[in-house]
Every structure is written in C-alpha cells, then in structure tokens.
C-alpha positions as CSV (number, residue, x, y, z in Angstrom):
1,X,-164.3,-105.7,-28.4
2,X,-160.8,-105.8,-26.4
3,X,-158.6,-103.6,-26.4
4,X,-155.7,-105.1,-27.3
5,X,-157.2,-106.6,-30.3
6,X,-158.1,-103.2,-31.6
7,X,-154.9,-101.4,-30.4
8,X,-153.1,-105.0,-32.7
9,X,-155.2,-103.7,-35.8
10,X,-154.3,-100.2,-35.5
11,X,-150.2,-101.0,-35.6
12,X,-151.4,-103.3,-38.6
13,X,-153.2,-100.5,-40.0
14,X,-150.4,-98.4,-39.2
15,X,-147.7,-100.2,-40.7
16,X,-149.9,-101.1,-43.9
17,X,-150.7,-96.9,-44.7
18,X,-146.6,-96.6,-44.4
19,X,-145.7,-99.1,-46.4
20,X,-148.5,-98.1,-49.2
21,X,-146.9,-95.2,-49.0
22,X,-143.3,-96.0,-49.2
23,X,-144.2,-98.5,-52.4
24,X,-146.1,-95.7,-54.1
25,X,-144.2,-92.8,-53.6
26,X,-141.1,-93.8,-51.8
27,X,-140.6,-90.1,-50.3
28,X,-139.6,-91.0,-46.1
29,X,-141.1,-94.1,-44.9
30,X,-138.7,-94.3,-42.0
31,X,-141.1,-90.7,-41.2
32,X,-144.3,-92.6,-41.8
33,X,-143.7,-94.9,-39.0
34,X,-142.2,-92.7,-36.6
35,X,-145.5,-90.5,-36.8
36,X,-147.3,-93.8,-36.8
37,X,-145.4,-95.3,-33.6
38,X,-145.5,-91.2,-31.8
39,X,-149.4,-91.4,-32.0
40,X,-149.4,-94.8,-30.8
41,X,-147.5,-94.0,-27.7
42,X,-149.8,-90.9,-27.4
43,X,-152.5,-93.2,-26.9
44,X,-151.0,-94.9,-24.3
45,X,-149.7,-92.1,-21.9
C-alpha cells in the first residue's frame, strides 16, 4: 500500500475518534486533536 494513502486514513481516523468523542461526551476536543496531530508529527520526525 502507499504510504500516503495510509498516513490520509490515519488523520481520517484521527479526526473521526475526536469528533466521536466531542459529540458523545463533549469534555476537550480541542485536546483530542492536539494529541491526535502530536503523534502524527511523531511519526514523521
């Protein structure tokens, strides 16, 4: 598979878990995607 398809489903994914999260519980999603977006530039240093 390429990689940039994959790394396009994971910000998807990403952005799908924070927003389930955000329109269940509503508690930070602003933190959701912050975590989201820090693991994401983990992966790429």
């Amino acid at each position: 598979m390429n990689l940039k398809y994959i790394e396009y489903i994971r910000i998807i994914m990403c952005f799908t878990q924070g927003y389930k999260i955000w329109h269940s519980k509503n508690p930070l999603p602003e933190k959701q995607e912050v975590i989201c977006w820090w693991d994401k530039l983990n992966q790429l240093i």
